[in-house]
C-alpha positions in Angstrom: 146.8 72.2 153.4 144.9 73.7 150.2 144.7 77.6 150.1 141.4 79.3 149.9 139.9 79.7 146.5 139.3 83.3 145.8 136.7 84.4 143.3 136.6 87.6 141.8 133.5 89.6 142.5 131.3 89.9 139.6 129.5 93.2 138.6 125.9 93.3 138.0 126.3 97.1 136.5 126.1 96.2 132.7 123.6 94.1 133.6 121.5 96.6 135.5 121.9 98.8 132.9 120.7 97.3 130.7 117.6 96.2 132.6 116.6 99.8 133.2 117.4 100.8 129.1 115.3 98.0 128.1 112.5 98.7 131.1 112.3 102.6 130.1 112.3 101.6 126.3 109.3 99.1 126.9 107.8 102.1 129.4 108.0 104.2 126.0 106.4 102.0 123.9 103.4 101.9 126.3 102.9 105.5 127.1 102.6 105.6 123.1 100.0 102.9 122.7 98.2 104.2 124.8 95.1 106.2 123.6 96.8 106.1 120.0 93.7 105.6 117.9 91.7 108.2 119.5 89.4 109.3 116.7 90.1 113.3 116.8 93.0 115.6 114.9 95.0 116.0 117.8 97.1 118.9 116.2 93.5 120.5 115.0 94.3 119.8 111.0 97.5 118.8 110.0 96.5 115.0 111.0 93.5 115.2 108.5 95.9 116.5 105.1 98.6 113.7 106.1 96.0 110.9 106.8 94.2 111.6 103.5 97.8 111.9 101.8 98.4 108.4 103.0 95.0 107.6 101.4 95.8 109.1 98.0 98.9 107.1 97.9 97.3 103.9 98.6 95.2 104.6 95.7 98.3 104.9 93.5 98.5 109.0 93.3 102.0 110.0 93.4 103.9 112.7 95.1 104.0 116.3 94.1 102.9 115.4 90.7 99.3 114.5 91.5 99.2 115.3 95.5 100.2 118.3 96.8 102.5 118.0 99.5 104.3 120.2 101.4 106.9 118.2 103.5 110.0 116.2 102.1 109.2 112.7 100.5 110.6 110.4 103.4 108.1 111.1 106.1 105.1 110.1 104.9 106.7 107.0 102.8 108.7 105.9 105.7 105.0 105.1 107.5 103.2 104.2 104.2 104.0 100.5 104.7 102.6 100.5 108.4 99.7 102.5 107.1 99.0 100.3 104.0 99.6 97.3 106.4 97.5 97.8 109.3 94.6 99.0 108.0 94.5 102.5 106.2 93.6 103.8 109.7 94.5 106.8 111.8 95.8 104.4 114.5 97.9 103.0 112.2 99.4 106.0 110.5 100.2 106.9 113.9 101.8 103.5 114.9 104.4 104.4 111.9 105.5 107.9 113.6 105.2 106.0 117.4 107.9 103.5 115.9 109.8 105.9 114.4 109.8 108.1 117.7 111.2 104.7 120.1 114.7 105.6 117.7 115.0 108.8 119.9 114.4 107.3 122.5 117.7 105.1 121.5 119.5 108.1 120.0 119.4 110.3 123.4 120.7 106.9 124.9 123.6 106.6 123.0 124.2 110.5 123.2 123.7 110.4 127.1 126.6 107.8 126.7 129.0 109.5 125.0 128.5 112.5 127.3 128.4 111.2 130.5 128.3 107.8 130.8 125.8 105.1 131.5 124.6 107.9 134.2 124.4 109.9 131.5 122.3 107.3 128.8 119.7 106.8 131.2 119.4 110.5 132.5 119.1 111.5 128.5 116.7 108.6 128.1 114.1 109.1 131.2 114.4 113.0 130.1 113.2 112.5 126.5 111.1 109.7 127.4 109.3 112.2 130.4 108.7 115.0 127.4 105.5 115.6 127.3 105.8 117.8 123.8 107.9 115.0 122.1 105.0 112.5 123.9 102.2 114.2 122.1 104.2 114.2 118.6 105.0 110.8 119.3 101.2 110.0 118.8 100.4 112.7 116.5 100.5 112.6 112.4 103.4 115.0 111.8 106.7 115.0 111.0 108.5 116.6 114.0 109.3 113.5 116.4 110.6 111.2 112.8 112.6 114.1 112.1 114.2 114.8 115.7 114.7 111.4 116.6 116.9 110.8 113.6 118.5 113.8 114.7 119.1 112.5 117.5 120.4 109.6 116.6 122.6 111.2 114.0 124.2 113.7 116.9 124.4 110.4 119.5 126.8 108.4 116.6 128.7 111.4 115.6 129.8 111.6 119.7 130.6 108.0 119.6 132.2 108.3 116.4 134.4 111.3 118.2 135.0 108.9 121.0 136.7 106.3 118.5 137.4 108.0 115.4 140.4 105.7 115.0 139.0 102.7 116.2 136.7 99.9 114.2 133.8 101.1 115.8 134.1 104.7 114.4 133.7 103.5 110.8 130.0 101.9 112.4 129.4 104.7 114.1 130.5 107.8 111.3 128.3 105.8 108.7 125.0 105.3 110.4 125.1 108.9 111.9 125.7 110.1 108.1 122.4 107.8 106.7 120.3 109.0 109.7 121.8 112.7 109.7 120.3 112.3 105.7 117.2 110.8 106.4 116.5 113.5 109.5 116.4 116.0 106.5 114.4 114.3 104.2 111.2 114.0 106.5 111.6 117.4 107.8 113.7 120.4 106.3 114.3 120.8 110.4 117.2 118.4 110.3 119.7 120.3 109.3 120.0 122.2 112.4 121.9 118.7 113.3 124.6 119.3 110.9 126.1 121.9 113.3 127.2 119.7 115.7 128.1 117.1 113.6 130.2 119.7 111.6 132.1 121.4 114.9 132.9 117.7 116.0 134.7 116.9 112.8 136.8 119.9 113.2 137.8 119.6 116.6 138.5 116.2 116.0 140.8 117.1 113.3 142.2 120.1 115.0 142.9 117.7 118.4 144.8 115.3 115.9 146.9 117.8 114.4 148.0 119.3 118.1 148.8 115.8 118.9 150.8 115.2 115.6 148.9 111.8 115.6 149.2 110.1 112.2 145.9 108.7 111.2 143.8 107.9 108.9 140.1 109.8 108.3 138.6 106.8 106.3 135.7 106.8 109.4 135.1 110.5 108.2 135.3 109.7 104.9 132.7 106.7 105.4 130.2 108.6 107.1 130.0 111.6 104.6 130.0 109.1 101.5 127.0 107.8 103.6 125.2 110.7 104.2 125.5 111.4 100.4 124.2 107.9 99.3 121.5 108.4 101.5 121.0 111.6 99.9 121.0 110.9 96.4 118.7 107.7 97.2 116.1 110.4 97.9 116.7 112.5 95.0 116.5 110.1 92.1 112.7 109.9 92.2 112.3 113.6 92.8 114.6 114.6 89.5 111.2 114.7 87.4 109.5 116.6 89.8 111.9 118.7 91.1 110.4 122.0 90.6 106.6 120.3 91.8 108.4 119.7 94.7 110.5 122.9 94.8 107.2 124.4 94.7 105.4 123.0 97.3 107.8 122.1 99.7 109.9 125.0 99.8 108.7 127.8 97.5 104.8 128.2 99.6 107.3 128.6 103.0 109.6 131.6 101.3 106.0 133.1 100.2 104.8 132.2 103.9 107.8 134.4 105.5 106.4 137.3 103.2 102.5 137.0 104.1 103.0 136.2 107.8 106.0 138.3 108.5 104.2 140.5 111.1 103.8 137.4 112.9 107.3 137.1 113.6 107.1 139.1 117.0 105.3 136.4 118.5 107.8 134.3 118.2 109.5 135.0 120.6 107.3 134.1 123.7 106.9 131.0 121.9 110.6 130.5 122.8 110.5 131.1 126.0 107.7 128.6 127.0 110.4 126.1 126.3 113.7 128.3 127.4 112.3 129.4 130.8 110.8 125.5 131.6 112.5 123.7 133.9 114.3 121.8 131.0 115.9 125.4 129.7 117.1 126.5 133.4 118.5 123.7 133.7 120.2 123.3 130.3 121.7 126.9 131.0 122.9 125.8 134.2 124.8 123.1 133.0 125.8 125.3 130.1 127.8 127.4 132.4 129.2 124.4 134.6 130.7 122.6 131.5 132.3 126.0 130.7 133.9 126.5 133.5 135.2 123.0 133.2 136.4 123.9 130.2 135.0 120.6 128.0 135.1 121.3 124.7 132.0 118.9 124.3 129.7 121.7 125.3 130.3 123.6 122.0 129.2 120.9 119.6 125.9 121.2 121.4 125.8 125.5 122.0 126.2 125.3 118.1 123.3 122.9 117.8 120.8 124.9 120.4 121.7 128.4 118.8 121.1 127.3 115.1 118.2 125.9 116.0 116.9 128.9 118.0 117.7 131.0 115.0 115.8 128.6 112.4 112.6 128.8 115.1 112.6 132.4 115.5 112.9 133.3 111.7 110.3 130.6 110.7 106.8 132.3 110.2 104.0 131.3 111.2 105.5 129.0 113.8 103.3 126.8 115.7 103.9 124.9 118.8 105.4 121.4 117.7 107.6 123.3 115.8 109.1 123.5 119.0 109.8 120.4 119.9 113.5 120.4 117.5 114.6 122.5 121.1 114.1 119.7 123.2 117.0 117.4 122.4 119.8 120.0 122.4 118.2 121.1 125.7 118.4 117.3 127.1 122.0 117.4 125.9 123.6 120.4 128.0 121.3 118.9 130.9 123.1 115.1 130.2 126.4 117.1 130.0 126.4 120.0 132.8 123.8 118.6 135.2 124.8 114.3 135.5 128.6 115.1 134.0 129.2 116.9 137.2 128.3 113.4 139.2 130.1 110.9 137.3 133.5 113.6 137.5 133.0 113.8 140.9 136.1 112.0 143.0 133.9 111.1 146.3 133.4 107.2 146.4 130.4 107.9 149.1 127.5 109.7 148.7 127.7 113.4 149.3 126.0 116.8 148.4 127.7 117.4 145.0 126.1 113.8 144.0 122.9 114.2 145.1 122.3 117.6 143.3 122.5 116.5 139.6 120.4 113.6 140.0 117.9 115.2 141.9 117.4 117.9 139.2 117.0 115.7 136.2 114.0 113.4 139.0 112.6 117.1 139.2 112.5 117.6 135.3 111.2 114.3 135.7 108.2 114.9 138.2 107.0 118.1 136.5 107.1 116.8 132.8 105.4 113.4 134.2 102.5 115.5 135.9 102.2 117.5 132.5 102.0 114.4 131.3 98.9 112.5 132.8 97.5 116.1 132.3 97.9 115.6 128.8 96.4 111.7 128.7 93.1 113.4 130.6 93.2 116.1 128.0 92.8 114.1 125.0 90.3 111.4 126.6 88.1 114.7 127.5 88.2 116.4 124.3 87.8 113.2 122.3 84.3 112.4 124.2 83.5 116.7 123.4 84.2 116.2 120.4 82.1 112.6 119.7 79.0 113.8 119.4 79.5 116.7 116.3 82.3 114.4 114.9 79.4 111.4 114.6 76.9 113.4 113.4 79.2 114.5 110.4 80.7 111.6 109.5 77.2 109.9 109.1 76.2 112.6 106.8 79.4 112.3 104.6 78.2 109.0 104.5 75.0 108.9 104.3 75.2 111.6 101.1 78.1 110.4 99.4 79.0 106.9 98.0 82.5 105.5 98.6 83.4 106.3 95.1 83.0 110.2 95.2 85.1 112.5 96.5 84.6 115.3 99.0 86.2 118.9 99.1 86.6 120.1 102.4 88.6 122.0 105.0 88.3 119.3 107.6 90.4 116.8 105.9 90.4 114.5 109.0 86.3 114.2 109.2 86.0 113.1 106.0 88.9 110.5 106.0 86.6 109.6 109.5 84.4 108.9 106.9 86.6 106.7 104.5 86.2 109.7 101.3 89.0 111.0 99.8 89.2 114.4 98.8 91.1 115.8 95.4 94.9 114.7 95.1 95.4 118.4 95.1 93.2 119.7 97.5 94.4 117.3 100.4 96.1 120.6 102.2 93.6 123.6 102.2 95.5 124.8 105.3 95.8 128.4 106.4 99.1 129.0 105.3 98.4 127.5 101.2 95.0 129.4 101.4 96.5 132.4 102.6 100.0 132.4 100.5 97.5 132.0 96.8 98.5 128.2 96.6 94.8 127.6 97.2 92.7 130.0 95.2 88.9 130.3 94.5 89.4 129.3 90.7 90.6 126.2 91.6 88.2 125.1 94.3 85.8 125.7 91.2 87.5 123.7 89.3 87.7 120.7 91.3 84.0 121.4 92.8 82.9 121.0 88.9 84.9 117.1 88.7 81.8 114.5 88.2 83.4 112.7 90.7 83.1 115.2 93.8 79.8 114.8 95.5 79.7 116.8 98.3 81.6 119.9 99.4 81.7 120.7 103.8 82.6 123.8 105.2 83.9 123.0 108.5 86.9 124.9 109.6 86.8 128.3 108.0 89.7 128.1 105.9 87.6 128.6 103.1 86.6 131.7 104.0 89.7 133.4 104.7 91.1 135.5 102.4 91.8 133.7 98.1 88.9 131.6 98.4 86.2 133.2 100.0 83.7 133.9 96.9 84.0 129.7 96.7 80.9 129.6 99.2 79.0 132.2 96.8 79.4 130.0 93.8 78.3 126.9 96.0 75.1 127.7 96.8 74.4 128.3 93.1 75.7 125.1 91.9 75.3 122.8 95.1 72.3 122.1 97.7 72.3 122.2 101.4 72.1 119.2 102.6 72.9 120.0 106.5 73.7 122.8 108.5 75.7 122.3 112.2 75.6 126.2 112.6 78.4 128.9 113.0 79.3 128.4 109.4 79.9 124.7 109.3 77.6 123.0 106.2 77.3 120.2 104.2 76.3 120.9 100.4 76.0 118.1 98.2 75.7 118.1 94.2 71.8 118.9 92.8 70.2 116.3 91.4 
């Protein structure tokens, strides 16, 4: 008599996890698409300067020597062939940052992983993913959500790396965390808050080898940092002859900034706490203070992350609201780590209070962010049909007044690239902050106003009448006729004949 064949049972877990990864990154993808080319500055300017930047590249002007720009040179070239590709259009300079933004999504995978599990990479995945501030810069022409999902990714392979610093994996893992730790920087300055974490990682790495007298090598470490450097120098080579162009406009008009807007500084503060005292922040300081009492020396990695980051926000004047988003990963991560760690330690098989609690936090997070969220799709749809009417009406007359040949100077950057007219290579930023700092003055809106190849001026947004260039309007009606007025201060003057 044969014996009974027994077959091991198989498990479906790394299969279901991967279904729901790969189900929430294709969920991602959609909630992006959707409403992406909605024809409006979603972040009320910045969207106009960086679209018409894109322009003046595609028409062979070059970085800080003919364009004045005021970021680092990897986030606008990163979407430039996207851009160039698909058009020239706002929908597709915002496909470049949606792609981009799908890496976080990734990164606060693989960091969910290394600090708690597959519980853990889905939990930091639905949480970012559920955002509805790194949503919105997820579909919006800035820098923040490039610069914070390479964070995030950097931070997520530095904890793997930690994981299996020895192993063959580590070398993988140091290395791309040092190129996307490098290219985090170089799109916004914001990055380096993610060399904290990185940093405190490498030392208690090397501290926990030396308590364990373990003889090893640190060639993984060594990899990543010669990475990080290559990455680096990659970026600096074509900014060697322009280094104090770019030193000037990417760094020099924020040090005047903290000097003109210093009384803003105050306000700051409740900015903070919009995000701290969200449901996000409670519960990040909640699962702060589990992890301590644990005593998991992962939490400090990410304490030194939050705090440095808090710091940069607070001293950084003026700060506007999607400066805040750089909070939002740190703030997933004690969640990840406090909140779902506490589940996967857990020693009951069945299911039981202590289980229960952690997940049902993060589907709270979940619910409120995802309510915020459809609020924030009816939002946009609403203003873009307000805004339709005026936005038509002006972008006919740009056309209708100008050829596609001339040039416009304005401080609504995004009506006239509505338009398709370019404005001056250096006058692509006439925002608050240049105007107001004197790296926008009256003498040179003269001077470019007097260029045979600018046919129209509009005064849209009142940034030209703050404070350095208000006489400009003066000297306009001298030199320029009106050619339409929309009232409250917004007109259209075109060149006499």
């Amino acid at each position: 008599m044969t014996e009974p064949t027994f077959h091991p049972k198989r498990d479906w877990r790394p299969l279901a996890f991967g279904v729901i990864i790969a189900a929430l990154l294709i969920v991602g993808v959609l909630m992006r698409l959707h409403q992406l080319g909605l024809p409006f500055d979603r972040d009320g300017y910045d969207e106009g300067v960086y679209w018409q930047t894109l322009m003046a590249i595609a028409h062979g002007k070059h970085l800080y020597q003919d364009i004045f720009c005021s970021q680092p040179p990897a986030f606008l070239l990163s979407i430039y062939p996207v851009f160039l590709l698909l058009g020239k259009s706002i929908w597709s300079a915002r496909l470049g940052i949606a792609c981009i933004s799908i890496i976080g999504l990734v990164g606060a995978a693989i960091l969910g992983d290394a600090l708690a599990g597959r519980r853990g990479a889905v939990a930091g995945l639905l949480l970012l993913l559920a955002s509805p501030a790194y949503l919105m810069q997820s579909q919006t022409l800035q820098g923040e959500a490039p610069s914070i999902a390479l964070s995030l990714l950097s931070v997520g392979l530095a904890y793997q790396w930690w994981k299996s610093a020895d192993k063959k994996a580590g070398y993988y893992f140091a290395i791309f965390s040092g190129m996307a730790l490098s290219c985090s920087i170089f799109v916004k300055l914001v990055g380096v808050c993610a060399i904290v974490p990185i940093a405190i990682l490498v030392l208690q790495k090397t501290r926990q080898k030396k308590n364990d007298e373990e003889v090893g090598d640190d060639y993984s470490l060594l990899a990543g940092l010669v990475a990080f450097l290559f990455v680096c120098f990659m970026f600096c080579i074509p900014l060697i002859k322009l280094w104090d162009e770019f030193w000037h406009s990417a760094v020099r008009m924020y040090t005047t900034a903290q000097v003109v807007f210093h009384n803003s500084q105050s306000d700051n503060i409740s900015l903070l706490q919009k995000v701290l005292f969200a449901p996000l922040g409670i519960a990040a300081l909640c699962g702060t203070i589990f992890t301590i009492k644990l005593r998991d020396n992962r939490i400090f990695p990410l304490i030194g992350w939050l705090v440095v980051t808090l710091w940069m926000l607070w001293s950084k004047v003026p700060l506007f609201d999607h400066h805040l988003l750089s909070l939002i990963p740190p703030l997933i991560a004690l969640v990840v780590l406090g909140i779902v760690g506490i589940a996967g330690k857990s020693n009951v098989s069945k299911i039981s209070v202590n289980k229960i609690i952690p997940y049902a936090i993060v589907g709270i997070i979940v619910l409120v962010d995802g309510v915020q969220i459809l609020r924030y799709y009816q939002d946009q749809r609403s203003h873009a049909m307000k805004q339709n009417v005026v936005i038509t009406s002006v972008v006919f007359d740009l056309k209708d007044h100008t050829s596609a040949n001339q040039q416009i100077i304005t401080d609504a950057p995004f009506l006239a690239a509505l338009a398709n007219r370019q404005l001056p290579a250096t006058l692509v930023d006439t925002s608050m902050v240049r105007v107001m700092t004197g790296f926008v003055t009256t003498e040179q809106l003269i001077k470019e106003a007097n260029n045979p190849q600018v046919g129209a001026i509009l005064f849209y947004s009142g940034r030209f009448n703050l404070k350095n260039t208000e006489d400009f309007h003066e000297w306009v009606v001298s030199h320029y006729r009106l050619a339409r007025s929309y009232g409250h201060g917004k007109e259209l003057w075109v060149k006499r004949s």
